[in-house]
N, C-alpha and C positions, 0 to 999 in steps of 0.2 A: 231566568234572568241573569244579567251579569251587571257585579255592580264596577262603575266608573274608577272608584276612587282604590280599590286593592284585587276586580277582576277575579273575585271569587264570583261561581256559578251556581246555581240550584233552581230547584223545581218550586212554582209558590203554588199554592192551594184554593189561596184567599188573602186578599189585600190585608193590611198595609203594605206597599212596593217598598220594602227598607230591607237592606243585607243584613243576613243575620250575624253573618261575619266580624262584619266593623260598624254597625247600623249606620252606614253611608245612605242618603237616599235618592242621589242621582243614580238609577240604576236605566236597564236598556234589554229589552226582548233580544235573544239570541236566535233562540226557535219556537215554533209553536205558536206563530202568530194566525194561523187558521182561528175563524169564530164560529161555532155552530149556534146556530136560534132555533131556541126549539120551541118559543112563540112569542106572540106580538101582540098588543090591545095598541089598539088604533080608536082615536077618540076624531068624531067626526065635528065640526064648524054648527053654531046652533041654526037650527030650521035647516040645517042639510038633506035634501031628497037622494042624495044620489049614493047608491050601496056602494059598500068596501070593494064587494066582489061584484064583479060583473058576471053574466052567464055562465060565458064562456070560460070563466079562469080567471078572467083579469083582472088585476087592479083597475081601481078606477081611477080617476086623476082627479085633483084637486076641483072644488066646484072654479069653476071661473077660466081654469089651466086649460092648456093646450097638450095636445097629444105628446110633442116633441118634450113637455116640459115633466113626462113622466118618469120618476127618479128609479125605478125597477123593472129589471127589463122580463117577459116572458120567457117561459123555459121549456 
């Protein structure tokens, strides 16, 4: 992170986003903005029939949604 207000840099661990420099806390990602997931609980609509995963791999889309309206693509 870099903070705004005196542009000192460092590495955080774990929130709180405040410098520890001058505890400024408009601060801003410099690098490292890559996310890894290394997993999801997906809570499904009550009386929902339709699985998370499809057979094949897929996500399944919203009860009601459209194909086009599905937020993750295949890989």
């Amino acid at each position: 992170l870099r903070c705004a207000a005196c542009e000192h840099e460092w590495e955080i661990e774990e929130p709180p986003f405040w410098c520890p420099e001058c505890a400024g806390g408009e601060v801003a990602a410099v690098r490292g903005e890559e996310l890894e997931v290394e997993s999801i609980e997906i809570e499904t609509g009550v009386g929902s029939t339709e699985p998370a995963i499809e057979p094949e791999g897929r996500l399944g889309r919203p009860s009601g949604g459209k194909e086009e309206d599905a937020c993750i693509a295949r890989t």
